[in-house]
C-alpha positions as CSV (number, residue, x, y, z in Angstrom):
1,X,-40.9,-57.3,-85.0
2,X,-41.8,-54.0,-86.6
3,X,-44.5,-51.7,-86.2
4,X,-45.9,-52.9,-89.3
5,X,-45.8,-56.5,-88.8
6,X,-47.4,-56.2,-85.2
7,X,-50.8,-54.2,-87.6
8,X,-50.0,-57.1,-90.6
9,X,-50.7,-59.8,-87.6
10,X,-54.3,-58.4,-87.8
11,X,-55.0,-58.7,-90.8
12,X,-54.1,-62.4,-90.7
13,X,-56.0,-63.7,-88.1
14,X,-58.5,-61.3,-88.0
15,X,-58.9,-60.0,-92.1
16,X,-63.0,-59.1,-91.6
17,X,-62.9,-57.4,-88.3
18,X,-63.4,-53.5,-88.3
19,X,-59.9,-51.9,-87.7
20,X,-60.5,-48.3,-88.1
21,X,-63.5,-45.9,-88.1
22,X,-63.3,-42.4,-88.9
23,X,-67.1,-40.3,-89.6
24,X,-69.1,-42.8,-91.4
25,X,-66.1,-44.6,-93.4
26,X,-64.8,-47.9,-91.5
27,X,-62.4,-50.3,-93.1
28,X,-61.3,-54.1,-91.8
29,X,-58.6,-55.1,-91.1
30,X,-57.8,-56.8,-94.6
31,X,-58.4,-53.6,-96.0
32,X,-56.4,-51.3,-93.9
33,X,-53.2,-53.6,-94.5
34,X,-53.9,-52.6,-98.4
35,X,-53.5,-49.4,-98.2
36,X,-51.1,-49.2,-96.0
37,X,-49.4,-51.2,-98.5
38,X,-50.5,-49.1,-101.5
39,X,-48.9,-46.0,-99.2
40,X,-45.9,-47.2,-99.4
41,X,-45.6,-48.7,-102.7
42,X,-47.0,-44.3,-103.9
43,X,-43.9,-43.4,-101.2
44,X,-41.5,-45.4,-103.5
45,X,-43.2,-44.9,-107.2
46,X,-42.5,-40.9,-106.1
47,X,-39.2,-41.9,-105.6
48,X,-38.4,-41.8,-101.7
49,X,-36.1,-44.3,-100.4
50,X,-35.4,-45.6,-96.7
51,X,-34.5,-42.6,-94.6
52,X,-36.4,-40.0,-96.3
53,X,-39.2,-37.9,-94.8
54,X,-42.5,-37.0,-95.9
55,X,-44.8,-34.9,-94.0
56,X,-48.1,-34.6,-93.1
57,X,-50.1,-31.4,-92.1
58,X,-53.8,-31.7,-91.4
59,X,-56.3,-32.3,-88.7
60,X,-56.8,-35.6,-87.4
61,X,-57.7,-38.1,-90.4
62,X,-56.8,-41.6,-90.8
63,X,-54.7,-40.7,-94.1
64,X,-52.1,-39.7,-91.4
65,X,-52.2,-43.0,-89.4
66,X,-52.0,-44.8,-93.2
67,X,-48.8,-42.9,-94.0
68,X,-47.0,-43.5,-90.3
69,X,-47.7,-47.3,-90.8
70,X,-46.2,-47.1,-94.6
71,X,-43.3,-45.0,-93.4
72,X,-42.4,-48.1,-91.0
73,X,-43.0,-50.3,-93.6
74,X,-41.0,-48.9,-96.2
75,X,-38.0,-47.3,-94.6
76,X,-39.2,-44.1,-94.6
77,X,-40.3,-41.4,-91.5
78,X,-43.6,-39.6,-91.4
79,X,-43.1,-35.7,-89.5
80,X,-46.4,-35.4,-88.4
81,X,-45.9,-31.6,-88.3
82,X,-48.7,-29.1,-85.5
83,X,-51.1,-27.8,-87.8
84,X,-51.7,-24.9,-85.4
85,X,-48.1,-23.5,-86.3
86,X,-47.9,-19.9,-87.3
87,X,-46.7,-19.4,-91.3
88,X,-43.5,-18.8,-90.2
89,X,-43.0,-21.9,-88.0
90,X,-44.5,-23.9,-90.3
91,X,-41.4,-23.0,-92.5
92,X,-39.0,-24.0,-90.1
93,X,-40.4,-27.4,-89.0
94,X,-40.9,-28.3,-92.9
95,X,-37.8,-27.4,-93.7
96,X,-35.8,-28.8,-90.9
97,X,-38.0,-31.9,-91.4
98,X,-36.3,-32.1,-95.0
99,X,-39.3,-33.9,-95.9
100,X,-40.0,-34.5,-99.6
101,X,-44.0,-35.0,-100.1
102,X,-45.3,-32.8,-98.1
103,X,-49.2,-34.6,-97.7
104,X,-51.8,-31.2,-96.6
105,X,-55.4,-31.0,-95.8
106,X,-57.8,-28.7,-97.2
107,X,-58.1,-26.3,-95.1
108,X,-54.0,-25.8,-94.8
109,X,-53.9,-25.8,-98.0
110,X,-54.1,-21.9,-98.4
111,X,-51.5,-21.4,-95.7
112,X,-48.6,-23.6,-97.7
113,X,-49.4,-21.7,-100.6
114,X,-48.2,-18.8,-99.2
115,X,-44.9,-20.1,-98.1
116,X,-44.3,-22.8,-101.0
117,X,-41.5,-20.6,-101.9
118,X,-39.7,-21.0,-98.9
119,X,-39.8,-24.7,-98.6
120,X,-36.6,-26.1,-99.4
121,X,-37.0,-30.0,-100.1
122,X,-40.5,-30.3,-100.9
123,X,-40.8,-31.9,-103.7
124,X,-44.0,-32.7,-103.8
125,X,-47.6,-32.2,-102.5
126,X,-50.4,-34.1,-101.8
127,X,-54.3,-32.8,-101.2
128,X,-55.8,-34.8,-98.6
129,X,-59.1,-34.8,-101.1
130,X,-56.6,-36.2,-103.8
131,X,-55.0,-39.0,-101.5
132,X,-57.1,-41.8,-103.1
133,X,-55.4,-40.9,-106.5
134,X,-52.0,-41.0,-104.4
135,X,-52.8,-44.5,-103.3
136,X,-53.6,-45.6,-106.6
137,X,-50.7,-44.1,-108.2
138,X,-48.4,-47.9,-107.6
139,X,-49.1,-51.6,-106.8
140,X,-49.1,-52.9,-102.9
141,X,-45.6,-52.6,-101.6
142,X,-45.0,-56.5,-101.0
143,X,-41.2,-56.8,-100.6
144,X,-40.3,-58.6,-96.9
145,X,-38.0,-55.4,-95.3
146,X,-37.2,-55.9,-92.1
147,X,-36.0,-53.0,-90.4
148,X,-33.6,-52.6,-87.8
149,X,-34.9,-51.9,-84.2
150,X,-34.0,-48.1,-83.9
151,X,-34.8,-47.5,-87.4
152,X,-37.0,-44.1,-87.3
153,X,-40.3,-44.4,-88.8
154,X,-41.9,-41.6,-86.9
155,X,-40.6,-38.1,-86.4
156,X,-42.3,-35.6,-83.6
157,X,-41.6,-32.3,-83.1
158,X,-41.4,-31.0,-79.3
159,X,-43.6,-28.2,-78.4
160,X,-40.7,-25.3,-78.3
161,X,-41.4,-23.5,-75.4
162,X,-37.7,-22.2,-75.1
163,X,-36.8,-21.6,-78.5
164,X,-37.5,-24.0,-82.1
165,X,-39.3,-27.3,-81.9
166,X,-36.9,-30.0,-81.9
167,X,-37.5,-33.4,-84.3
168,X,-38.0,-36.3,-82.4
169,X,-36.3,-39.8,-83.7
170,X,-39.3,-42.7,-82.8
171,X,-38.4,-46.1,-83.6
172,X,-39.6,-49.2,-84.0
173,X,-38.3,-50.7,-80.8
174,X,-39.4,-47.1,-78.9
175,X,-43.0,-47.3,-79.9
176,X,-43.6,-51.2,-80.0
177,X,-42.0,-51.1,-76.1
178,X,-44.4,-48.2,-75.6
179,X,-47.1,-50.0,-76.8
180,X,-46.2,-53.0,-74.5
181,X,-46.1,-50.8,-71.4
182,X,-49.5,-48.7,-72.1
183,X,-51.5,-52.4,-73.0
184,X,-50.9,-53.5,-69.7
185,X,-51.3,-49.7,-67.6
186,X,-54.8,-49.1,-69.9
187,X,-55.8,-52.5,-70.1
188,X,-56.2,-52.4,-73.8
189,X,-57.7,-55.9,-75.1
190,X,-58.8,-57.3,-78.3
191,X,-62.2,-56.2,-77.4
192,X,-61.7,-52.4,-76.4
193,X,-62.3,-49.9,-78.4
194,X,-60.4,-46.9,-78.6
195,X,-60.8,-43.1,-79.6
196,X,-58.4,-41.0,-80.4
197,X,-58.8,-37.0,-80.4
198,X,-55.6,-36.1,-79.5
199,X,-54.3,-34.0,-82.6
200,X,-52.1,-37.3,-84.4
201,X,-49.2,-34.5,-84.4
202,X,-48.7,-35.2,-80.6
203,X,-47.7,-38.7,-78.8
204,X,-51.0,-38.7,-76.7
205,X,-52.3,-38.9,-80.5
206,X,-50.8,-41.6,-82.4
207,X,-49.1,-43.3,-79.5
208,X,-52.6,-43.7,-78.1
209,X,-53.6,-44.8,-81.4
210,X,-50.9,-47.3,-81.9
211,X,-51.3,-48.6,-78.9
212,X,-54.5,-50.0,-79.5
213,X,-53.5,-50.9,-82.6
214,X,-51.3,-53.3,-81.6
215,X,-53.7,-55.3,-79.6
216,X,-55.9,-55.2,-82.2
217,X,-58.9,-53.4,-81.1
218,X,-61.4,-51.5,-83.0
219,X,-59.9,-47.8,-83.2
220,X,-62.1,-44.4,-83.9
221,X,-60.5,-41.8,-84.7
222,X,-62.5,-38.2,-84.5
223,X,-61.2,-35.1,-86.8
224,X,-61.8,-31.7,-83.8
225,X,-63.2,-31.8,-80.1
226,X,-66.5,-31.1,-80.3
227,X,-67.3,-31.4,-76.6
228,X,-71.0,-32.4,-76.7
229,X,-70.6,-34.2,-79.9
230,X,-67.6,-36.1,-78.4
231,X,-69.7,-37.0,-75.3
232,X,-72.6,-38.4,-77.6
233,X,-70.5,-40.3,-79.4
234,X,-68.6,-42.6,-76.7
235,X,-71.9,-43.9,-75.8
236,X,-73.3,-44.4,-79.5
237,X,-69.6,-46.2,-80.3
238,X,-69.0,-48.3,-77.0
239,X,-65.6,-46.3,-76.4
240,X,-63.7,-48.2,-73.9
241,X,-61.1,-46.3,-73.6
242,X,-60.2,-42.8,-74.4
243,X,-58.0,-39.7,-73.8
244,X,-58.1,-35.8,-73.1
245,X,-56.1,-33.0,-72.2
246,X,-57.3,-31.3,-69.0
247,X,-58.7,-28.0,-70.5
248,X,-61.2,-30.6,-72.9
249,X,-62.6,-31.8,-69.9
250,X,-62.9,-28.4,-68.6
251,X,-65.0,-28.0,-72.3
252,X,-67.0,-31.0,-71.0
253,X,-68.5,-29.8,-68.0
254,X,-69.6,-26.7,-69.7
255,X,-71.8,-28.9,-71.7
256,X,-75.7,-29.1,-70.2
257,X,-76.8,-32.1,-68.8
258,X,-73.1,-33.2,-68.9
259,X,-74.1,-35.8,-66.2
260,X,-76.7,-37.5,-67.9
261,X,-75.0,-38.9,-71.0
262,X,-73.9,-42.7,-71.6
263,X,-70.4,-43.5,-70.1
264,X,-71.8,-47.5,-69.7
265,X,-68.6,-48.4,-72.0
266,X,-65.9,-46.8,-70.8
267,X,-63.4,-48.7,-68.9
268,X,-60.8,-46.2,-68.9
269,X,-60.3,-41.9,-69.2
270,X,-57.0,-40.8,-69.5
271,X,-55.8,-37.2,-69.0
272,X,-52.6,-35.7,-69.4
273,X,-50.4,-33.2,-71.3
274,X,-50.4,-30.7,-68.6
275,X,-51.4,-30.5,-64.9
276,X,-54.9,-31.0,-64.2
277,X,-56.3,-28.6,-61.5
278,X,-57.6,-30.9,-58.7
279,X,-61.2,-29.1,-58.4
280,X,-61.7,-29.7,-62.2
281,X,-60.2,-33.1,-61.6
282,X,-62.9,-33.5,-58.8
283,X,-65.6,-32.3,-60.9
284,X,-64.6,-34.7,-63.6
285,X,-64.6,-37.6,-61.5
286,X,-67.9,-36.7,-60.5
287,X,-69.4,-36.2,-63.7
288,X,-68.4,-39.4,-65.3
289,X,-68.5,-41.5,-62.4
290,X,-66.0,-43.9,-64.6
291,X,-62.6,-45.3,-64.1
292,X,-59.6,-41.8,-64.4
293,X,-56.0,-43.1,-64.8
294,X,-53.6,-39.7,-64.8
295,X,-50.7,-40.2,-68.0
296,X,-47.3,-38.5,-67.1
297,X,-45.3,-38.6,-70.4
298,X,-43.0,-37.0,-72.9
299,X,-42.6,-36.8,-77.1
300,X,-39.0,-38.0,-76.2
301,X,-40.5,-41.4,-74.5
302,X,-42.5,-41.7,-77.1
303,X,-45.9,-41.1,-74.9
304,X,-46.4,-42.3,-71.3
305,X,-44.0,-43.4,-68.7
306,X,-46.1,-43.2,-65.7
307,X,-49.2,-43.5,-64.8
308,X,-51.6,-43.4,-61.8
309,X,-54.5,-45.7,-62.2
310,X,-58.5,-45.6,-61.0
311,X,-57.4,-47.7,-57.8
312,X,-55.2,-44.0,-56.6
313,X,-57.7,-42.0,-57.7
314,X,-60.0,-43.4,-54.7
315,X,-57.5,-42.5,-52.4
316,X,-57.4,-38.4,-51.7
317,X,-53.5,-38.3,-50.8
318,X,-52.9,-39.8,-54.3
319,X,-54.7,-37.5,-56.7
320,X,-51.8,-35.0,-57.0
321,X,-49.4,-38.0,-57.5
322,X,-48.5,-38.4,-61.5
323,X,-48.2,-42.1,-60.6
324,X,-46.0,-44.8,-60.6
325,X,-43.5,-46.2,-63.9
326,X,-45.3,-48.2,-66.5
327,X,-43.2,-51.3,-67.0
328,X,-39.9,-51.3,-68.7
329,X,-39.2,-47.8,-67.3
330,X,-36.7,-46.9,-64.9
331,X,-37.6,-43.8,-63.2
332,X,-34.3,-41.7,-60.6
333,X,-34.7,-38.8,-58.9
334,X,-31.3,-36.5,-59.1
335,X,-30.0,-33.2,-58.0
336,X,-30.1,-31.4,-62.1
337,X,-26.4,-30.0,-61.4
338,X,-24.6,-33.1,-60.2
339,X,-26.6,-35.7,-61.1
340,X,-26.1,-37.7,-58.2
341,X,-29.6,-39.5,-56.4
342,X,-31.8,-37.6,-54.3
343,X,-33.5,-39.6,-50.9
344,X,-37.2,-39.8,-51.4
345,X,-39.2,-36.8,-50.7
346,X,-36.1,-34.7,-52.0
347,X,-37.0,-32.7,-54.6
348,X,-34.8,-33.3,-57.4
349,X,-35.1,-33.7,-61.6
350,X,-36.5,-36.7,-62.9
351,X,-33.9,-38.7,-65.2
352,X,-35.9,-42.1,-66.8
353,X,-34.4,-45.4,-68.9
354,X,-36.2,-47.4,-70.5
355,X,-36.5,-49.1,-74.6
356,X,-39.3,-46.5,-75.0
357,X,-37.1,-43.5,-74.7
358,X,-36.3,-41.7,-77.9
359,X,-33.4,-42.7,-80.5
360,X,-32.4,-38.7,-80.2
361,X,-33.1,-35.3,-82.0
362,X,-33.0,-35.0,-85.9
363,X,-30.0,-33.2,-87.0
364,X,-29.0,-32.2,-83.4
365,X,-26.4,-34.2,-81.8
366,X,-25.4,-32.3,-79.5
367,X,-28.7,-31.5,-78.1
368,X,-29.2,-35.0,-78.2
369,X,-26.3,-36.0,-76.2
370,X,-27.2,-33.2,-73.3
371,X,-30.8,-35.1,-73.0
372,X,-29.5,-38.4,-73.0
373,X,-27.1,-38.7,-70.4
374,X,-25.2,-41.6,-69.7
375,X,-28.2,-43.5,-70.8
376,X,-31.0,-41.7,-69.0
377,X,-33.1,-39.2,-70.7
378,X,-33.2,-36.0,-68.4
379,X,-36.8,-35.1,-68.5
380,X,-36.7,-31.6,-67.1
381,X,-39.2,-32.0,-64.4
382,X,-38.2,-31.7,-60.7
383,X,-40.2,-33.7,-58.1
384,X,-40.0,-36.4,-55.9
385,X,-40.7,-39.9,-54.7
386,X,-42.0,-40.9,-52.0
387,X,-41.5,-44.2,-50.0
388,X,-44.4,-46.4,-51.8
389,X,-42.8,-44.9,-55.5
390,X,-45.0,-42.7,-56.6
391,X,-43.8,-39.4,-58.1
392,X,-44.8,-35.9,-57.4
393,X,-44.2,-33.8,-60.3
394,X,-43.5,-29.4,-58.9
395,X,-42.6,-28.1,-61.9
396,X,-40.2,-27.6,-64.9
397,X,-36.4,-27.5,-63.4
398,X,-35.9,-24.5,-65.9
399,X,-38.9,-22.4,-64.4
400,X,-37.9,-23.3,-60.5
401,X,-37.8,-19.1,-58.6
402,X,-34.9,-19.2,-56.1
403,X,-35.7,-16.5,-53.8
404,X,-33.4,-15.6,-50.8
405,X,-31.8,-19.1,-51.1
406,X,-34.8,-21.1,-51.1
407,X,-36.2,-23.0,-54.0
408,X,-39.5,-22.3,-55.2
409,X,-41.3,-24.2,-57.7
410,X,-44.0,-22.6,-58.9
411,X,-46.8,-25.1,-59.3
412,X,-46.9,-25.5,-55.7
413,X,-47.9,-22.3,-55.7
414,X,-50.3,-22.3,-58.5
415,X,-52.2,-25.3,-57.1
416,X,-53.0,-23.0,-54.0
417,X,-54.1,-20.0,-56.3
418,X,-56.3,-22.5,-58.7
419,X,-58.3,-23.5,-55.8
420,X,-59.4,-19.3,-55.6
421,X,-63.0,-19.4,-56.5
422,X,-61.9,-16.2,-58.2
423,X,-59.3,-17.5,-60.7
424,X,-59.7,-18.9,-63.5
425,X,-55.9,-19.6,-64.6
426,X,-53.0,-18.8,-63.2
427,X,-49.0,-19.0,-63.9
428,X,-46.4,-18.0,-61.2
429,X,-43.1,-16.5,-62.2
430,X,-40.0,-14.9,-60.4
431,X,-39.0,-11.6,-60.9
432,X,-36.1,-9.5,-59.9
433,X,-36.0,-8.5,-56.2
434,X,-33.0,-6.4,-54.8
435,X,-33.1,-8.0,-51.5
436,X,-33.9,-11.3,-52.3
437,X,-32.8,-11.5,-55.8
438,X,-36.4,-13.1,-57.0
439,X,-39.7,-12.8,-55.9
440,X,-42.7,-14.6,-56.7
441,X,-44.9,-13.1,-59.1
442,X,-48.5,-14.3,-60.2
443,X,-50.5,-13.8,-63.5
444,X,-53.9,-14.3,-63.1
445,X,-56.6,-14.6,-65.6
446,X,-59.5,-14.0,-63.2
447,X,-63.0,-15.9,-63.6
448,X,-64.9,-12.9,-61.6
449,X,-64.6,-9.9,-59.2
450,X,-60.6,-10.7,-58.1
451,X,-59.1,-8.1,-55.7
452,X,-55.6,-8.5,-56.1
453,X,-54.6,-7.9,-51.7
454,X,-57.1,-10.1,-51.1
455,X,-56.0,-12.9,-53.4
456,X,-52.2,-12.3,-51.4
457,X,-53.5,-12.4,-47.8
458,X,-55.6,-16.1,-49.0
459,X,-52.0,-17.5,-49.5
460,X,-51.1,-16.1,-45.8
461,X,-51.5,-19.4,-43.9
462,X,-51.7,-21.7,-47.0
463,X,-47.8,-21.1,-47.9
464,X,-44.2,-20.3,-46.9
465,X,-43.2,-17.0,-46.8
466,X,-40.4,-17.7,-49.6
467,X,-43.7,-18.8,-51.9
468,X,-46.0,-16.4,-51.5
469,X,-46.5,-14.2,-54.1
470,X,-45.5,-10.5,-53.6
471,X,-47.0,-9.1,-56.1
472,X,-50.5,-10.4,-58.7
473,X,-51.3,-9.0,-62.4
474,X,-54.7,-9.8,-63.6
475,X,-54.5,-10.6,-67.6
476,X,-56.8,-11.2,-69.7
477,X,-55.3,-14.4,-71.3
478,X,-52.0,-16.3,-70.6
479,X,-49.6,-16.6,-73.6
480,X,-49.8,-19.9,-74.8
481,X,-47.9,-21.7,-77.6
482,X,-49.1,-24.0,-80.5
483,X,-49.9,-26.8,-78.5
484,X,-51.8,-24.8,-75.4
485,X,-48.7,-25.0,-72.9
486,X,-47.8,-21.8,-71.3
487,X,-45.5,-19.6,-72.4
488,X,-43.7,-18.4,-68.8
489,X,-41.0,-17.2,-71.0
490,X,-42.5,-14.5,-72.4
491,X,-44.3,-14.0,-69.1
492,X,-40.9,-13.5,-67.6
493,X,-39.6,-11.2,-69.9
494,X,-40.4,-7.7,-69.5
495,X,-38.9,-8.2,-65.8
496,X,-35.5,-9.9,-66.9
497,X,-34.8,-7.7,-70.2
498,X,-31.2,-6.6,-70.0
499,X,-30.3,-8.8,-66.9
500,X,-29.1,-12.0,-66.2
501,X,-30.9,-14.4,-63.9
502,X,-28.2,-13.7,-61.4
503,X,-29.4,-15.2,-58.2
């Protein structure tokens, strides 16, 4: 089965039935299968063939979910490409994308004029105002193609926090196994209906979105987060189920009477994409007084692996657990530099198999071969397990301080600064020490009056010695990259220019 055929199925049993609603426009299923169809029959009139790329760079519209399902239709790959790229990366992504129709919304469209130039393969482009025309331009695309399992049909580029964004190969057998695993963890049923604000250009976008897609529920998809207009609108549209990324609900509870609006619907919240601070997590709870379930994923597993559901959010010990495996997924837990198993409660790097994992990186084979190692996709998380098989996730392998011979990860350490009534954000770093050849540094973005010896004598009885920080710089905002996640690299290097990491 395709991705395609499992959205064709709809159509079939259910033709009348509202598939997709975006502002005031909804269409049926009957009529979403059309042009999807017509999508791919334009993809071919222009003269792409299986294996080529188009790309699409816009805010969320369905246009962009139209073009993914023609791509797996007709051979082809949609690079949904982050519209919050500089000029420059833009450039790079595009090109390394070698995409030929380049499909851009309006208010991008000034920003690829200015680098049209420099795009390489582009042979084409098509105005999001103008992508009726597109669809009109050839007949349905009816032929019967059926494509091979690990056939890409969706390409999604990683966030590039250590150097360029790297093209992700999703396949049919990757996202219909994904699919599979997040129906059963989210309880997605015919009858849910599902909203998607997650920019499409991430998994926890159109993975979410194809997810419910595939049962064939009623899916909503909303252009920006506008917090109070978001929280209006999942009681006007029944939302059952829907996802955020922790600083949206952080948007939430600044909204007034954020309490008092209609969560009667919702059967499921998801939140993921970065670590959620436990008091926000707390006041979230509290606010919505719904069902939470905590998504632990990756672009190269083509979304969520793990997942910790309402049932462990009741119990306190859990709520720093990222949850247990979704099924189909094999989760270990290895020392990074042998490989070998770690006991549970040993920290070590998560490694994960499973169908839903990635085919590998575009163009990259080598990279591709380092991730996926003998069969296991290397994550780059270190944590642990414990006895019942939940995981603990401390931090990025790469961003683990080793100072005087003891391992430091850093988010233990930044889950004891969060909880500072003075600090707003924080990101912990090691930086050269003489002695002990890193120290623990914090960056602080303060919410109030912070004095910085007071903030290192709170961590006194509340950490090790080796964790504590020695030293605190209060910022004014954390370096961040396209999609939000901090940028530690550039945190770090002022302190490591002109040195290796030689500890």
């Amino acid at each position: 089965m395709s991705v395609f055929t499992a959205v064709q199925r709809w159509a079939d049993e259910e033709p009348g039935r509202i598939a997709l609603r975006f502002g005031e426009h909804a269409w049926t299923w009957r009529e979403l299968v059309s042009r999807i169809r017509r999508n791919a029959g334009a993809q071919l009139a222009a003269g792409l063939r299986p294996g080529d790329r188009v790309a699409y760079l816009d805010k969320n519209h369905p246009a962009c979910l139209e073009t993914t399902l023609a791509c797996a239709l007709a051979g082809t790959a949609n690079a949904v490409v982050n519209f919050r790229l500089a000029p420059e990366e833009l450039v790079y992504v595009l090109n390394d994308s070698t995409a030929r129709v380049l499909f851009v919304g309006a208010e991008l469209r000034e920003v690829v004029d200015g680098i049209r130039d420099r795009l390489e393969t582009v042979e084409r482009i098509v105005d999001i105002g103008d992508y009726e025309d597109f669809l009109a331009t050839a007949p349905e695309f009816t032929e019967t193609r059926e494509p091979a399992p690990d056939d890409c049909f969706l390409q999604l580029y990683t966030s590039g926090t250590t150097g360029h964004p790297k093209g992700v190969l999703l396949t049919h057998r990757s996202m219909l196994a994904h699919a599979d695993a997040a129906t059963e963890a989210f309880r997605f049923d015919r009858e849910s209906v599902n909203l998607v604000a997650m920019p499409l250009f991430h998994v926890g976008g159109t993975s979410w979105a194809l997810a419910g897609m595939g049962v064939g529920c009623e899916t909503i998809v909303v252009r920006e987060v506008v917090p109070d207009q978001l929280l209006a609108q999942l009681g006007r549209d029944k939302v059952t189920h829907a996802f955020f990324v922790p600083a949206v609900f952080g948007f939430f509870l600044k909204v007034p009477g954020v309490e008092e609006y209609d969560y009667s619907s919702l059967r499921c919240l998801g939140y993921g994409g970065s670590p959620m601070p436990e008091p926000l997590l707390r006041r979230s709870m509290a606010a919505f007084g719904v069902d939470f379930y905590q998504v632990y994923g990756m672009t190269e597993a083509s979304g969520v692996f793990c997942v910790l559901g309402p049932e462990d959010h009741r119990a306190a010990e859990r709520l720093t657990s990222a949850g247990r495996p979704v099924r189909g997924v094999e989760v270990r837990v290895v020392d990074p530099s042998t490989g070998e198993p770690v006991p549970d409660g040993e920290v070590g790097e998560f490694r994960i198999r499973g169908a839903q994992v990635m085919a590998g990186y575009w163009r990259r084979p080598e990279e591709t071969a380092a991730t996926l190692e003998g069969g296991w996709l290397r994550t780059g998380d270190a944590g642990h397990r414990d006895e019942q098989g939940f995981l603990y996730v401390e931090d990025r392998v790469k961003d683990m301080i080793i100072s005087g011979g003891e391992n430091v990860y850093p988010a233990e350490v930044e889950r004891v600064l969060s909880e500072h009534p003075a600090v707003a954000e924080v990101a912990v770093i090691g930086v050269p020490d003489e002695k002990w050849g890193e120290t623990v540094k914090a960056v602080v973005v303060p919410s109030g009056d912070l004095d910085q010896a007071e903030l290192l004598a709170y961590c006194t009885d509340k950490l090790a010695g080796y964790q504590r920080p020695t030293t605190v710089d209060l910022v004014e905002a954390l370096p961040r990259n396209a999609t939000g996640k901090i940028l530690k690299r550039d945190l770090r290097a002022p302190y490591w220019a002109g040195r290796g990491r030689q500890v």
